[in-house]
Structure formats: structure tokens, C-alpha cells
C-alpha positions, 0 to 999 in steps of 0.5 A, spaced: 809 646 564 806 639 565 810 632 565 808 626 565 814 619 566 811 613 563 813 608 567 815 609 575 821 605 576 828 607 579 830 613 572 821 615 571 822 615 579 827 620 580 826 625 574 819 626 577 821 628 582 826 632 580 822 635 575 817 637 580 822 640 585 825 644 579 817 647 579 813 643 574 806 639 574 809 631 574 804 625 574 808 618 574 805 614 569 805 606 571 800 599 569 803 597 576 796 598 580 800 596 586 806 600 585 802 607 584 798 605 591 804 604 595 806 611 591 800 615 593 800 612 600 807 614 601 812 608 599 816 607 596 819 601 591 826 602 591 832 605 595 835 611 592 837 616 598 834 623 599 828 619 593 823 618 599 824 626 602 823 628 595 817 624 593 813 627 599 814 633 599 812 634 591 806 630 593 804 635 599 805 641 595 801 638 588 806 638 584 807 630 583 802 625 582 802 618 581 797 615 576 794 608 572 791 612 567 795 615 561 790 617 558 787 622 563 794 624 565 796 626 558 790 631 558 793 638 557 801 634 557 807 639 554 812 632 554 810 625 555 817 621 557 817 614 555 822 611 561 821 604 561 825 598 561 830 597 555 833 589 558 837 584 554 832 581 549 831 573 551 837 569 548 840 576 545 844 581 545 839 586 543 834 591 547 828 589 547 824 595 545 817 592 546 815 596 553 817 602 548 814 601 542 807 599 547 808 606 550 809 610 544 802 607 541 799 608 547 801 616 547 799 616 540 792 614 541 790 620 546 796 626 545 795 632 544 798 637 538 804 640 540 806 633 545 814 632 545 815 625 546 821 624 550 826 618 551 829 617 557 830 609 556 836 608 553 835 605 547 839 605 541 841 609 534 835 609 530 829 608 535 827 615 535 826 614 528 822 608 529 817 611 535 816 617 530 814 612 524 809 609 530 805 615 532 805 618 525 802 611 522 797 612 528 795 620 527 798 623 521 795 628 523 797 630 530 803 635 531 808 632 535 816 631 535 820 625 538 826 628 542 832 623 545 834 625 553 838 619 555 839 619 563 846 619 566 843 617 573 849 614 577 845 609 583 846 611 589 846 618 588 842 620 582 838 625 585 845 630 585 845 627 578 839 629 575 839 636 579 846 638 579 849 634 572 855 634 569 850 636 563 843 635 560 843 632 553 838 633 548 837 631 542 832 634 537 831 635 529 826 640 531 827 648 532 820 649 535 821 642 540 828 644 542 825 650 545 820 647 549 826 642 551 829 649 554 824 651 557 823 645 561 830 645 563 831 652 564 832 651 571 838 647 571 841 652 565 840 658 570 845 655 575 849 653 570 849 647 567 850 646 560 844 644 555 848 641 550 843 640 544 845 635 538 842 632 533 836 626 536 841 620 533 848 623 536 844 623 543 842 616 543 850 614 540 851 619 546 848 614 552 851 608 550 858 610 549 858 614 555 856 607 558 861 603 554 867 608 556 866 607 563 866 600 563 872 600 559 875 604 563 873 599 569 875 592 565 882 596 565 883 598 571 882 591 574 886 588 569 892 593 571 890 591 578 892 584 577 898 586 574 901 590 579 899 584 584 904 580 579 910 585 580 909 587 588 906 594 586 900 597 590 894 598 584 890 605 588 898 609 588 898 607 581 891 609 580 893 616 583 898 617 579 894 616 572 889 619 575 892 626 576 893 627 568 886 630 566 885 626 560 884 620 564 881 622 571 880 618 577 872 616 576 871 609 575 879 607 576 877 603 583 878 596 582 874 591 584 870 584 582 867 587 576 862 591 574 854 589 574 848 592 575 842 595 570 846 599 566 853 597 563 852 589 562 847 591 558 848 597 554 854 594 552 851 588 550 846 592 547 852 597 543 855 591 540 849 587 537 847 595 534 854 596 531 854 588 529 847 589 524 852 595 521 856 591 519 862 595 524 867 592 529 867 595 537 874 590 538 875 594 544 868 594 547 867 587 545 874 585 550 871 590 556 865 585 555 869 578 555 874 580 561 868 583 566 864 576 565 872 573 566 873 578 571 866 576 574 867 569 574 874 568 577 872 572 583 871 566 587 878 562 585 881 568 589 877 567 595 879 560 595 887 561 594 886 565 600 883 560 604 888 555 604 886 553 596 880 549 599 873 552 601 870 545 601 866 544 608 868 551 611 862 557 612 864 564 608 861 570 610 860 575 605 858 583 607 855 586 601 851 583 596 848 589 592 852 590 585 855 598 588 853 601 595 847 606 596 843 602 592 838 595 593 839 593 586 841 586 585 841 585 578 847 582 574 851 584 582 859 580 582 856 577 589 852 572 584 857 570 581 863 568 587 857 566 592 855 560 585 862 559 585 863 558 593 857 554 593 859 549 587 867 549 591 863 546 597 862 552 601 856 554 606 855 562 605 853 566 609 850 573 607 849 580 610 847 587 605 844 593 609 839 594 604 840 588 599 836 582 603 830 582 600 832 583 593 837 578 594 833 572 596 830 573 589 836 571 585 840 567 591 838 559 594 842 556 600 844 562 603 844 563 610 841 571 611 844 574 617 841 580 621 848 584 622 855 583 619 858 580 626 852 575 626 855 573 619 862 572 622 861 569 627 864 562 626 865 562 619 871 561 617 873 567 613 870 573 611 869 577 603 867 584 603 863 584 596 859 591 596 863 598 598 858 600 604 861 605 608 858 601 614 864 596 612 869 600 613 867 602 621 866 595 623 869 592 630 875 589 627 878 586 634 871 583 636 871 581 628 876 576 629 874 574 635 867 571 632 871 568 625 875 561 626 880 564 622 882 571 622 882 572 614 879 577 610 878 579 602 877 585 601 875 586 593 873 593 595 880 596 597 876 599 603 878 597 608 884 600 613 890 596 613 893 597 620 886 597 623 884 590 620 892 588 621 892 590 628 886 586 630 889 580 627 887 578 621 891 577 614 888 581 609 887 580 601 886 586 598 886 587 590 891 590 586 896 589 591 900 582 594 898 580 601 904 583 605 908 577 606 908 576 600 911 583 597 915 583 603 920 576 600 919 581 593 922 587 597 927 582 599 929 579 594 931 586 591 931 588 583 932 582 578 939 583 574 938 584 567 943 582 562 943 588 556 942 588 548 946 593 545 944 594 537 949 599 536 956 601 540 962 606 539 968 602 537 973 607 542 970 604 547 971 597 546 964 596 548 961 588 550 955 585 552 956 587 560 958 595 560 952 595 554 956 602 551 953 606 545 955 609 540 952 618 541 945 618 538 944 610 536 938 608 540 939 606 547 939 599 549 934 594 550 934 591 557 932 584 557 930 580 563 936 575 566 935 568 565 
């Protein structure tokens, strides 16, 4: 079958690619001239592990081809998919559809009968209506239909995502269309994928709440994390344990600086204002979004208390800028957030990414890039690791803390290994968990006494406030933290 993407960022990139190795004729469509001649001379603009092999081999065996004309690709076409930007409307909440709607309008003018156009941007309820509206206004005449696919591409693996999912959803009004969608992903259904087909508003609900379940999740978790620094527990063993009940899971319970990058700032933004314009409360995922951008923000305070409450003058070196590892995506990354605090608080920043540098230096000024993490540490007064790059976890620690002034480091990853970093000599700060001194005093202090409230007792056995006896089958007394 023949496939064309509409747009060549890092979702049309990936699923071109991912098409053409499951066997179907792709050519990626996209108005950047520079970007489609760095494709066909091999490159490629964005890092994605295994994207780079992928993109060669389907280009050497004519399977995948890169074009600026739209019209001459969808000669012949099967499906053409809108895979375009959707990011927050300036000075809104909402996704900005422009990029969208123009592709739709562009597919109309020159598409073919029996054309499925298929949305992988996310975008929200309501928009496929409004792209059917589009292209009926401009060809009444033409047989098509409009089908939702949202993308469920985790940066940094998406091409196991896309070939091996945990399913393909495909949203379609339209018995004919939801036929040449199972053709299309046949391939995936012969190893076993579920093919789940619903309704084209229940697919485009089904994107953003997917999105907004898993940023809820992380929110909660990091909020659990500070509660357990609060009480001496360790937040990964508490984790553990509510992760082994399988109706929460473990995914995306892993507590850290925050949440970023292209999708779940965004989405959830973009969810809340559709909701808002139908009149219906999202409390929840509304809180999700206020407690990650407080979450964000406080990251530098952190690094600062364990510094010596004062960063002013001192040169910090931060391992990571991207907002997750295997990726060079900057885009809404928590390094932003705690290098502008630090900078504000009077630090020098020093920085160091494995692919994030030159990404970075759109988004960063009066930071000083470094070749390596050691260069990075070398005289700084303490270390951060931002970004969960493996690189970090195999690090020299003995000849760490002997370039650092002072051997300290915060690790709002939770990746490093504790007796290594320890028995090289440095203090570590991990999130979820007090520094070790400090749940040692905890340990020493022992449990507080509690005093005990007592509702209800059995008269024989003269009960008081201190033995706290209860009449059978009266309700158990409450325990109340002594004063």
C-alpha cells in the first residue's frame, strides 16, 4: 500500500520508517527543503536510537522516499497522514491546529477517491469532524474518510513502540476505511497486536488521556517522594510495593524533577482548555499541571540546601540537559527551570548532555558547555545529575571527587549507586529518601509515643486514656501524635 506522512518531524519520521519496514511504499512529506536533503543524503535531524539504521535501509530498498511536493506524492496514495506540529497556541492553553488544517486543505486540492486521511498529530475531540468539514467544502465530490490514529511513541525507544505496541488504536466511522486501516496494519496484527477500533471521537479522547494518566501518575509519585523524605522512608521501596499491585504498575512511578518534553506539557494543557469550552471540570489533571510547574520550579531550592543554603559565587556542574535520556529533545526539559534558578541565586553553571548540546544552546545563555562530565566537574563545587543517561551511572566516582572542590552530589534521578558514590567520598542527595545522616538521627530517635483516643470502652475493665481498652466490636481507637 502506498503511505504518505505529512510532516517529517520526530512522530512522521518514525512511522515512515516503521511503515516501510512492515513492507509499504512511504514517502515523507515536508515544506522544509533543508530538512528533505539532509533526509535523502542520509541524515538525519533528530536523535532517536535505531532511527538512523532504519531510514537507510528502507531508502536502499525503495521502500521510503523524502519529498517537498505533496501533490506529486499523493498520485496513487492509499492514506495520507497529517503528522504535524499541534504546540500550545501563543498566549493560550489550546493546540494550535493551523499546521493542521493547512495539510488538511492541501491533501483536499489534489487527493485521489477512496484517500483515508489519518491523523497522527495529537489533536483534540472534535478535530476530525472539523478536517471532514475542510476537505468536503473543498471537493464534495471526492470519496474519502477521516480516521484518528493518535501516536503512543515513548522518545528514546519509539521504534520498538511503534513495531511492537502495547496496541494500534484506530478511530473510524467508516466500514470501507476501517478495512484499508486493517490492511495497513495487518503486519503488526499477524504478531499479535491488538488492533483496537473505536469510534473517531473516542481515539482522539483516548491520546490525551492516556497522556494525562501518566503525568498524573508522575506528579503523584513525586509528591509521595517528598513525603517519604519527610518520614525517613526510601520512596523507590515504596514504589516497589505499590507497584507490584497490577492496578497501578510500576511504569512512570520513578521520581525526579518533573515531567517535560513535547508531549504531556502540552496535552495536558491542551485537555484542560477542551474540557474548560465544555463546560467540565478536570480537577485532577488541572492539579497534575499546577504541582509539575511547582515541582519544576523548586528543583533549584533543593540543589541549593544541599550546597550549604547559599549557591551565590560557586560553579555547579549539571550531567544532563535533555528532559529524558535517548533523546536531544530540550523542549520544556526541568534543567531549564533549575539552571534559571541557580543562575538567578548567583551560581556559575556548567553543563554537559551526551546529545542534548547543541539543542541546548537554544534554549540556554551564560552557560558554560563542556566536552565530558569530568571537564564538567572539574573545580565545581558540586555536581547535579538532571537527565537519567546510563552514561551516568558508570562514571569514575574516585576520580569525580577528586576534580569537584566539594564532594557533593544531587542526584534527582535516583540512578546512581549509593555505596559506589559513598565510597568515593561524596555526600549524596537522592530524591524521596533523606541524606543518610539524616535518617540515621530518625533511625535513633526511634518511634514518637503516641497518646490514645478511645471512643468507646468495656466498663469491667476500668479502662483509661493510657491502656486505651475497648469495648468488643466498638471501633478501634484512634492514635494521636503525642504532643
Amino acid at each position: 500500500m502506498k503511505v504518505v506522512i505529512v510532516g517529517s518531524g520526530y512522530v512522521g519520521l518514525v512511522s515512515g520508517a516503521c511503515f516501510s519496514a512492515l513492507g509499504h511504499s512511504v514517502v515523507c512529506v515536508d515544506s522544509n527543503e533543508q530538512k528533505i536533503e539532509t533526509l535523502k543524503a542520509g541524515g538525519v535531524p533528530i536523535y532517536e536510537p535505531g532511527l538512523g539504521a532504519l531510514i537507510k535501509t528502507n531508502m536502499e530498498q525503495s521502500r521510503l522516499a523524502f519529498s517537498c511536493d505533496l501533490e506529486g506524492a499523493l498520485k496513487g496514495a492509499d492514506f495520507a497522514f497529517i503528522a504535524v506540529g499541534t504546540p500550545t497556541r501563543q498566549g493560550g492553553s489550546e493546540a494550535d491546529l493551523t499546521s493542521v488544517y493547512s495539510v488538511a486543505s492541501a491533501i483536499a486540492r489534489t487527493a485521489e477517491d477512496g484517500i483515508v486521511i489519518v491523523t497522527k498529530s495529537t489533536v483534540p475531540v472534535g478535530t476530525g469532524e472539523a478536517l471532514e468539514g475542510i476537505v468536503r467544502a473543498a471537493r464534495p465530490d471526492l470519496v474519502f474518510a477521516v480516521v484518528s490514529n493518535p501516536e503512543f511513541l515513548k522518545e528514546g525507544s519509539a521504534i520498538e513502540d511503534f513495531m511492537k505496541p502495547d496496541r494500534v488504536v484506530v478511530g473510524c466511522d467508516l466500514p470501507w476505511a476501517t478495512e484499508k486501516m486493517k490492511a495497513l496494519y495487518e503486519p503488526l496484527r499477524a504478531m499479535g497486536v491488538t488492533i483496537l477500533h473505536t469510534g473517531r471521537n473516542a481515539a482522539e479522547v483516548i491520546k490525551y488521556a492516556a497522556n494525562a494518566f501518566l503525568a498524573i501518575k508522575i506528579s503523584f509519585i513525586n509528591e509521595i517522594a517528598d513525603f517519604c523524605e519527610a518520614v525517613g522512608a526510601d520512596v523507590s521501596e515504596v514504589a516497589d510495593g505499590i507497584g507490584k499491585d497490577k492496578r497501578i504498575g510500576r511504569a512512570f512511578l520513578n521520581p525526579g524533577p518533573g515531567y517535560g518534553g513535547s508531549c504531556f506539557p502540552k496535552d495536558t494543557l491542551a485537555l484542560l482548555a477542551t474540557a474548560q469550552s465544555h463546560a467540565v471540570n478536570l480537577r485532577v489533571v488541572e492539579s497534575s499541571i499546577s504541582a509539575n510547574d511547582a515541582r519544576k520550579r523548586g528543583m533549584g531550592n533543593r540543589v541549593v540546601r544541599a550546597f550549604g543554603q547559599s549557591v551565590r559565587g560557586k560553579t555547579i556542574a549539571l550531567l544532563g540537559l535533555t528532559f529524558k535520556a535517548n533523546t536531544d529533545d530540550m523542549r520544556e526539559a526541568p534543567s531549564l527551570d533549575i539552571i534559571s534558578s541557580l543562575q538567578r541565586l548567583g551560581a556559575r553553571v556548567r553543563v554537559y548532555d551526551p546529545k542534548g548540546m547543541e539543542q541546548a544552546r537554544q534554549y540556554l545563555r551564560d552557560v558554560d558547555y563542556t566536552a565530558d562530565p569530568y571537564q564538567c566537574a572539574a573545580g565545581a563545587d558540586g555536581v547535579v545529575v538532571a537527565t537519567e543517561w546510563k552514561e551516568f551511572e558508570h562514571l569514575d566516582f574516585v576520580r569525580l571527587a577528586t576534580l569537584t572542590k566539594h564532594a557533593a552530589i544531587v542526584d534527582l534521578r535516583n540512578i546512581l549507586d549509593v555505596r559506589k558514590v559513598e565510597a568515593a567520598g561524596f555526600e549524596l542527595h537522592r530524591i524521596g529518601t533523606p541524606p543518610r545522616k539524616e535518617k540515621a538521627a530518625v533511625q535513633q530517635q526511634g518511634p514518637r509515643r503516641l497518646a490514645v483516643k478511645a471512643d468507646y470502652y468495656d466498663e469491667s475493665t476500668q479502662p483509661n486514656a493510657a491502656n486505651g481498652a475497648v469495648r468488643a466490636g466498638a471501633p478501634l481507637p484512634v492514635a494521636i501524635p503525642a504532643q
